[in-house]
N, C-alpha and C positions, 0 to 999 in steps of 0.2 A: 514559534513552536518548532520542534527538532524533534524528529520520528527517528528512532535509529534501524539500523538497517534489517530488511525484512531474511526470515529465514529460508533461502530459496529452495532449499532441501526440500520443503514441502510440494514442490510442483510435482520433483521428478517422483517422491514418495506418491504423491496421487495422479501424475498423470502418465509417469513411463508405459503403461499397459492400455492407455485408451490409443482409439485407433484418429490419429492425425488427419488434417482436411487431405492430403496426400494418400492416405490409404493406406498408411502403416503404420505403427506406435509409434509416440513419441518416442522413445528410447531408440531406435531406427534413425530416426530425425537426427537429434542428439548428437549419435555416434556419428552420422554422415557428416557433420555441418562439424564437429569437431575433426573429423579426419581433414577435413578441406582447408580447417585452421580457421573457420569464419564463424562460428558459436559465441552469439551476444553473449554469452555465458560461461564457458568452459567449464568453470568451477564448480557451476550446481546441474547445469544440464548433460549427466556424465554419468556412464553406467558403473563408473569408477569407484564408488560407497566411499574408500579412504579419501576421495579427493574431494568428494560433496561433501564428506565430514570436517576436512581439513578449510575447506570453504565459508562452511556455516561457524568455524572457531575464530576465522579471522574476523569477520563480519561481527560478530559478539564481541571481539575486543576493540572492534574499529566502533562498536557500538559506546562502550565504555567510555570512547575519548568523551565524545559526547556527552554524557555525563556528569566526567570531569569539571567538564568544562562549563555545564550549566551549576556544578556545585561550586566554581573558585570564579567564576570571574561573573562581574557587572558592568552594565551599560550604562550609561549615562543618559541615551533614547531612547532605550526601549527595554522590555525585560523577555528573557526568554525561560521555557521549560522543558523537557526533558519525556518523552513516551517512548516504551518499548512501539516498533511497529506492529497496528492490530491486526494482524492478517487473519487470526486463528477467530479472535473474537467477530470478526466481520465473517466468514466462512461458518460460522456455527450460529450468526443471525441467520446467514439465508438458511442452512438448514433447518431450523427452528419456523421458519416462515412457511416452511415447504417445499425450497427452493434446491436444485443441486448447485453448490458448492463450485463444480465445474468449471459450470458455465460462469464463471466470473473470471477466466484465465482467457487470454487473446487466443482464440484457435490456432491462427495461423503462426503464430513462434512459440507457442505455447510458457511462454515465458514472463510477458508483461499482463499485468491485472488488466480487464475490459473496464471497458464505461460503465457497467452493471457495479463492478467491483468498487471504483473510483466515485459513483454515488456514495455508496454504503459509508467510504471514507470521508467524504464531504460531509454526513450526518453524524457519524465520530467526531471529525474533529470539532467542528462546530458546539456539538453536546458539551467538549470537553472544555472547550473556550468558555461555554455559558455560565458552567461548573468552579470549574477551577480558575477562571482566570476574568470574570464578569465585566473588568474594569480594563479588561485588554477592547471589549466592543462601544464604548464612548456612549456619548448620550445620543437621544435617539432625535430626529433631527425636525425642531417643529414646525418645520413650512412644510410637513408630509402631506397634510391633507391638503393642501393648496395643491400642490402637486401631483395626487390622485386626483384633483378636479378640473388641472390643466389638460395633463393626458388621460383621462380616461385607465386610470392605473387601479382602481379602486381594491381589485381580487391582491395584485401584488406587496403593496404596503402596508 
């Protein structure tokens, strides 16, 4: 499975104005770690709008190779498929749940998805496996209960 690349525009669009574990906005952050030359990011964490915009267009076509390439070519071991990244859709489950949206971004870089985020993804992609690609998960394996009875597994399998 092939995610293509997520659109980082949305951090700075929602987190430039919250106040960082440091004590200043993001966008503070951002500018400093850019001026230092050391911004995991440059390109989307930047108060720069043409450079986020010019970032998020490359990322879209670097997305497309992707694509490409799951529509022209085959494997002979394996097969692969092709998702936009759900960032949007995983971000408006929590909200939906009752959850802020926020708090699924690493506080402290404010840049990489948390473990909170990285569940929600794990439950995506999984669904999408079950869904679309059923024969990607194998048969299910029948020495399970033997198994749940050697270890004491029984809630897991």
């Amino acid at each position: 499975m092939i995610l293509g690349l997520g659109d980082g525009g949305l951090l700075y669009d929602n987190l430039h104005a919250d106040t960082h574990p440091l004590n200043v906005t993001y966008e503070a952050v951002y500018d400093f770690l850019n001026c230092l030359k050391i911004s995991p990011c440059w390109g989307w964490l930047n108060s720069n709008e043409t450079v986020r915009n010019f970032t998020t267009e490359r990322a879209q076509n670097l997305s497309k190779v992707y694509v490409e390439l799951v529509q022209t070519m085959t494997f002979k071991n394996f097969d692969i498929a092709y998702y936009d990244f759900p960032a949007m859709e995983i971000l408006e489950r929590k909200v939906v749940e009752g959850g802020d949206p926020h708090k699924m971004i690493e506080p402290c870089d404010g840049f990489h998805p948390n473990g909170d985020f990285n569940s929600y993804l794990a439950d995506w992609l999984w669904y999408k496996i079950r869904v679309d690609h059923p024969d990607w998960i194998g048969q299910q394996n029948p020495h399970n209960e033997e198994i749940k009875h050697i270890f004491g597994l029984h809630d897991l399998l």
